[in-house]
VOBA-1610 file (N, C-alpha, C; in pm, whole numbers, padded with zeros to 5 digits, always signed):
BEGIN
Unk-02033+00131-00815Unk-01893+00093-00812Unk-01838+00104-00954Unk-01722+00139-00993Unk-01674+00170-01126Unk-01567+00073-01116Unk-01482+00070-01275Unk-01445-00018-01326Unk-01308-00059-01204Unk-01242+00104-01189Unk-01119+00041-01112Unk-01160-00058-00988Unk-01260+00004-00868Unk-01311-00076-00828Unk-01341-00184-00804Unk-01356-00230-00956Unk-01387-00346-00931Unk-01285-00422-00995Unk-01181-00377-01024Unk-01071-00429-01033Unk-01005-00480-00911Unk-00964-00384-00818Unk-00921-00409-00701Unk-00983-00531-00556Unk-01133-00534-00635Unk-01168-00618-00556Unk-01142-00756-00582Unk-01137-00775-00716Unk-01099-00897-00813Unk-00996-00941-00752Unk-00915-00843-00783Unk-00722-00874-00756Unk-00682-00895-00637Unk-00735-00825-00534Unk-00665-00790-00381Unk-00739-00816-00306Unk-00899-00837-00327Unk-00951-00876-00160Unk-00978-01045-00192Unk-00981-01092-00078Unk-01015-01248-00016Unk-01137-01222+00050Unk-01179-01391+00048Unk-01312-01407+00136Unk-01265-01353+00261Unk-01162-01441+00308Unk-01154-01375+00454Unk-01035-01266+00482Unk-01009-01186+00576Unk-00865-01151+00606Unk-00768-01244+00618Unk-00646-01165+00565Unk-00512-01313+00589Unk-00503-01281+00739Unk-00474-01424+00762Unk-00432-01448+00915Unk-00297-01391+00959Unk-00259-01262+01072Unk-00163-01270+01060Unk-00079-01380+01196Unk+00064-01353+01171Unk+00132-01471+01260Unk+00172-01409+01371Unk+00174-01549+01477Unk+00194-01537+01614Unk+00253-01427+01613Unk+00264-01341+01737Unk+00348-01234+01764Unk+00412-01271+01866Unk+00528-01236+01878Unk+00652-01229+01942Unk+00618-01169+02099Unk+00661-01178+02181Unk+00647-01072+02316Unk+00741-00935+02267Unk+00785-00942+02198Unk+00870-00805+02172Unk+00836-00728+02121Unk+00746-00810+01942Unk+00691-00722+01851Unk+00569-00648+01943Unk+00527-00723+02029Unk+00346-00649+02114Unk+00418-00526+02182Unk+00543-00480+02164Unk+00549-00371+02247Unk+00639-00279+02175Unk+00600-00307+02009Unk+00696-00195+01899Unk+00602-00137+01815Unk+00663+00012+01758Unk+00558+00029+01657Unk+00505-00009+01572Unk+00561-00140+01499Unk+00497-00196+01410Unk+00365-00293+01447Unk+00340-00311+01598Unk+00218-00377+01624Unk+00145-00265+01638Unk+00228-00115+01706Unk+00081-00039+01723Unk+00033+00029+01576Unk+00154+00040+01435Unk+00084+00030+01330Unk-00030-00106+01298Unk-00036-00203+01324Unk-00095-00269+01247Unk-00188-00342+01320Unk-00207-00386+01462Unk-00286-00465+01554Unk-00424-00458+01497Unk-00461-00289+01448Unk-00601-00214+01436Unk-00646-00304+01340Unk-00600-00362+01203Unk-00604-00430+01095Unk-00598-00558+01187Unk-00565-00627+01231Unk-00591-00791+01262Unk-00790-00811+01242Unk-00756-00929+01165Unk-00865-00978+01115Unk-00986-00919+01065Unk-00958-00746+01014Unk-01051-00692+00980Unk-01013-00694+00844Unk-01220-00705+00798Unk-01213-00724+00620Unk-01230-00581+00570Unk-01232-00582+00496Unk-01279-00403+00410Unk-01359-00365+00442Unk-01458-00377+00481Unk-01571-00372+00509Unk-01565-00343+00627Unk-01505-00329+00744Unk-01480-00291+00823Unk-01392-00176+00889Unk-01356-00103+00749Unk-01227-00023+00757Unk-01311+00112+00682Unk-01188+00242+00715Unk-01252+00333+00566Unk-01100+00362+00583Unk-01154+00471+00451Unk-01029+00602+00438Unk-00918+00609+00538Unk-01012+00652+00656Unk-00914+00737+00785Unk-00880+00693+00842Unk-00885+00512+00873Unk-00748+00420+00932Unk-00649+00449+00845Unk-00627+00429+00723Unk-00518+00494+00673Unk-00442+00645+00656Unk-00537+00713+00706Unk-00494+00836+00784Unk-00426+00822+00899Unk-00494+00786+01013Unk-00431+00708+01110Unk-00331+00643+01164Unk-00332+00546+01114Unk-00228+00448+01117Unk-00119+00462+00986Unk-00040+00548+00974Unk+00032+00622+00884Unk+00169+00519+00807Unk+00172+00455+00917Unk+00341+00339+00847Unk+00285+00178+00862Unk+00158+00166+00844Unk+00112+00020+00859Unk+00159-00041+00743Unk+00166+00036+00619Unk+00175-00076+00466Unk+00326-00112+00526Unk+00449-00037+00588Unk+00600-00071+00609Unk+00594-00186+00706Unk+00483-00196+00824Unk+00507-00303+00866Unk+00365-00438+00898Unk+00266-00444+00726Unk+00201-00519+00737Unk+00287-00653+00761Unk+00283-00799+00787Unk+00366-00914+00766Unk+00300-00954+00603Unk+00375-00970+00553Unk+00425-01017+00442Unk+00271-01072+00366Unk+00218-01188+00463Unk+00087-01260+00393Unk-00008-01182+00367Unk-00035-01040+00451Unk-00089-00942+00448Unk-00089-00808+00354Unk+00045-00792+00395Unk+00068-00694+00271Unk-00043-00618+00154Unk-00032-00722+00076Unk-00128-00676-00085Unk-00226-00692-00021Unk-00284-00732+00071Unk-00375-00752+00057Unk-00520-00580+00176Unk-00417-00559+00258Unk-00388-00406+00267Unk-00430-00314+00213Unk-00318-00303+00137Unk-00226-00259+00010Unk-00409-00215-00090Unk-00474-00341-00137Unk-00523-00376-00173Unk-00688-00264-00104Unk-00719-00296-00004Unk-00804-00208+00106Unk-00817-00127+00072Unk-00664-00031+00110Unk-00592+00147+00091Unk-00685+00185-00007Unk-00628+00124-00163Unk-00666+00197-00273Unk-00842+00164-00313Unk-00899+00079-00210Unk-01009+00039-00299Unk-01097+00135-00192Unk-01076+00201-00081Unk-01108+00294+00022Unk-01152+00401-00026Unk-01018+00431-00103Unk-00963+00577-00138Unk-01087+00602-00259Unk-01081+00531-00327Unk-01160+00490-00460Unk-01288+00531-00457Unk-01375+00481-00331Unk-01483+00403-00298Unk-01516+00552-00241Unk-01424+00647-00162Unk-01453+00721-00072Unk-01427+00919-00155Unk-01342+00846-00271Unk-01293+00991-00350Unk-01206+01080-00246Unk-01141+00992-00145Unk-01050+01063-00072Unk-00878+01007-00106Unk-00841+01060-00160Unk-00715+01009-00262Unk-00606+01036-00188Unk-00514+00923-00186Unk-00329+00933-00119Unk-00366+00948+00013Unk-00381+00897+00101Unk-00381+00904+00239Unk-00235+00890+00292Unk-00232+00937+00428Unk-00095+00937+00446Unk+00004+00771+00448Unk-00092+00721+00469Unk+00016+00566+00442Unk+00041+00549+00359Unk-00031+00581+00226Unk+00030+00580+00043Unk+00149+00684+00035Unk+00137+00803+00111Unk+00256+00895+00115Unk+00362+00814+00209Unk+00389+00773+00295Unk+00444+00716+00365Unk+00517+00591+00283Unk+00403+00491+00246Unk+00471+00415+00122Unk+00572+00429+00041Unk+00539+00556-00015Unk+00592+00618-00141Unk+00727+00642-00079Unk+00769+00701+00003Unk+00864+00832+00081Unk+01018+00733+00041Unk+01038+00592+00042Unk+01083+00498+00049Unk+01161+00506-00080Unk+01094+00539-00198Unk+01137+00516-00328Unk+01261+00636-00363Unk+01237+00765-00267Unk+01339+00854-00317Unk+01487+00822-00249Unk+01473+00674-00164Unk+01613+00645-00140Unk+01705+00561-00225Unk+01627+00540-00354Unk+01662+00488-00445Unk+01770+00545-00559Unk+01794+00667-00494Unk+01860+00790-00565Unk+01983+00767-00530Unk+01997+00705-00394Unk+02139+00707-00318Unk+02220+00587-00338Unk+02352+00630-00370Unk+02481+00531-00408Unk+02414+00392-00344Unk+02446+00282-00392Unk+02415+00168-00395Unk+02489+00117-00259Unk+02625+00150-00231Unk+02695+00125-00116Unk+02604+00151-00001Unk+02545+00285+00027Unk+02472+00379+00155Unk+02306+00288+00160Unk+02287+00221+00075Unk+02114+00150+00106Unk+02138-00031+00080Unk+02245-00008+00044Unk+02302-00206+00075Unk+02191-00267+00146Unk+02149-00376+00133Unk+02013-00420+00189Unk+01904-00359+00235Unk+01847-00239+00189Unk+01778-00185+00189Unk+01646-00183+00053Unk+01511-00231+00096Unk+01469-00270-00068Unk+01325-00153-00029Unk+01268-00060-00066Unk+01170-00016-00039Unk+01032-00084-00010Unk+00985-00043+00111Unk+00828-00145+00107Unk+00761-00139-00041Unk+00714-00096-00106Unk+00641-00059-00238Unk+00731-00141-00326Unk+00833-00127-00342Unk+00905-00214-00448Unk+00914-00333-00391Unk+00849-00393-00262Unk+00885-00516-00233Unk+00691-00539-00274Unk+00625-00482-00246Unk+00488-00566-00245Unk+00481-00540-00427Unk+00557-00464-00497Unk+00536-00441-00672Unk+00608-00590-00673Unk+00711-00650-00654Unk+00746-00743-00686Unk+00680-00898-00643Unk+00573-00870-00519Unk+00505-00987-00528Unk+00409-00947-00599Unk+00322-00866-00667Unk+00212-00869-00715Unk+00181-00964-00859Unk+00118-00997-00858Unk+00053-01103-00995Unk+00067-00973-01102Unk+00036-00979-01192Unk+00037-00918-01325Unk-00074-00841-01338Unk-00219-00881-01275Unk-00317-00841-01262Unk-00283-00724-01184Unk-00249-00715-01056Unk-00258-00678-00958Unk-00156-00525-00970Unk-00058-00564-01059Unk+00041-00449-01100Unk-00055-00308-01232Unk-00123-00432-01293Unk-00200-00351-01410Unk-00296-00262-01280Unk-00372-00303-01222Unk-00440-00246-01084Unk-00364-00149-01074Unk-00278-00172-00998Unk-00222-00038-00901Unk-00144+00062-01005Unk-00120+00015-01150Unk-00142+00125-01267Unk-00204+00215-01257Unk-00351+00155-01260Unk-00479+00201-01272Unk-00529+00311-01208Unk-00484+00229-01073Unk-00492+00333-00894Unk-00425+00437-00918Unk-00292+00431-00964Unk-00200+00607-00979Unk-00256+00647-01125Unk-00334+00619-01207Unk-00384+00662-01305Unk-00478+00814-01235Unk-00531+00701-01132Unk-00709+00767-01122Unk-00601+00876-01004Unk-00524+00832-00938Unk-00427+01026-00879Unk-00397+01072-00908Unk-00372+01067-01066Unk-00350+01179-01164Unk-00392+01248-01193Unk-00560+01165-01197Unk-00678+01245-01275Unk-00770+01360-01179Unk-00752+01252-01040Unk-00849+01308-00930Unk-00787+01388-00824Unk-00645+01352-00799Unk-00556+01372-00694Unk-00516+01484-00654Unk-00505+01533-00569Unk-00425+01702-00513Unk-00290+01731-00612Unk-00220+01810-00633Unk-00136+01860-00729Unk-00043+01786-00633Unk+00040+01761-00534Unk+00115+01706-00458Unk+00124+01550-00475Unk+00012+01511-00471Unk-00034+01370-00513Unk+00019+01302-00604Unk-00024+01402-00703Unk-00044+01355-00868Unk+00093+01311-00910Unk+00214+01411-00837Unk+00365+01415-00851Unk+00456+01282-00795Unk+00352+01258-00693Unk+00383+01134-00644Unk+00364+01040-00734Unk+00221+01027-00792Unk+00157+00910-00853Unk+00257+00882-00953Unk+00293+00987-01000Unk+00373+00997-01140Unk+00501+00925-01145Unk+00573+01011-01007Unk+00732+00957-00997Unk+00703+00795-00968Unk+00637+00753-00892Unk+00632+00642-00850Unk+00597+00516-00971Unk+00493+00580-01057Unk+00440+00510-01188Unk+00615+00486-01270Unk+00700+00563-01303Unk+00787+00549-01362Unk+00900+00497-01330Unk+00901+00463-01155Unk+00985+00364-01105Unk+00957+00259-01108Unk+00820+00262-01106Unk+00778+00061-01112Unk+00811+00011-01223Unk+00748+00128-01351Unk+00832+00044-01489Unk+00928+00027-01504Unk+01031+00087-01411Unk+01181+00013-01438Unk+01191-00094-01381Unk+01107-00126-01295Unk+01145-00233-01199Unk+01050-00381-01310Unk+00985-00337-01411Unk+00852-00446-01436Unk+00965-00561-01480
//
């Protein structure tokens, strides 16, 4: 296991999975349960890479307690597995280029990624630095462009 690694485990995993909350009769029959049901109560250790292949818009609709902690999974997967940006990190990402558009046209609109950058601890932000560091270094040329644009929106946001 290497350093980022074991960063991510520090920062983002828990003993247990977060619990997520009751579900609604409505939510059990939208995409955001059939993104995310697969994840109920599973730890890392129970997951790889290619659920996040898979399950492509789960980080947009983890619940909230969950989130980073996800979030957290994704990159320590990717890491662990040398299979870099899966489509839910692209999916993640896709969010930030609406940030381009007049302020009037996205009025309550906050990107998933800029919402879990703004709960993250300090630790956890230096982390996911780290994480688009190592898609720079390791990442597909497509990737890397991502890692990049995205690295230079969070610092506006720090």
């Amino acid at each position: 296991m290497d350093q980022l690694e074991e960063q991510i485990l520090q920062f983002f995993d828990l003993d247990i999975p977060p619990k997520f909350p009751e579900l609604g009769t409505n939510w059990k029959h939208s995409e955001a349960f059939e993104e995310t049901s697969f994840f109920m109560g599973k730890a890392w250790d129970d997951l790889s890479a290619d659920d996040f292949e898979k399950f492509t818009c789960c980080h947009s609709f983890f619940p909230k307690q969950c989130a980073l902690y996800y979030l957290g999974a994704n990159m320590f997967l990717e890491c662990s597995s040398a299979v870099y940006w899966t489509m839910a990190m692209d999916k993640l990402s896709m969010d930030l280029s609406l940030l381009h558009l007049p302020k009037k046209k996205i009025r309550g609109f906050q990107p998933r990624l800029l919402w879990l950058w703004q709960n993250m601890s300090n630790a956890q932000k230096s982390t996911f630095m780290a994480y688009l560091d190592r898609i720079n270094e390791l990442g597909e040329s497509g990737a890397k462009q991502i890692a990049s644009d995205i690295k230079s929106q969070m610092v506006r946001f720090h």
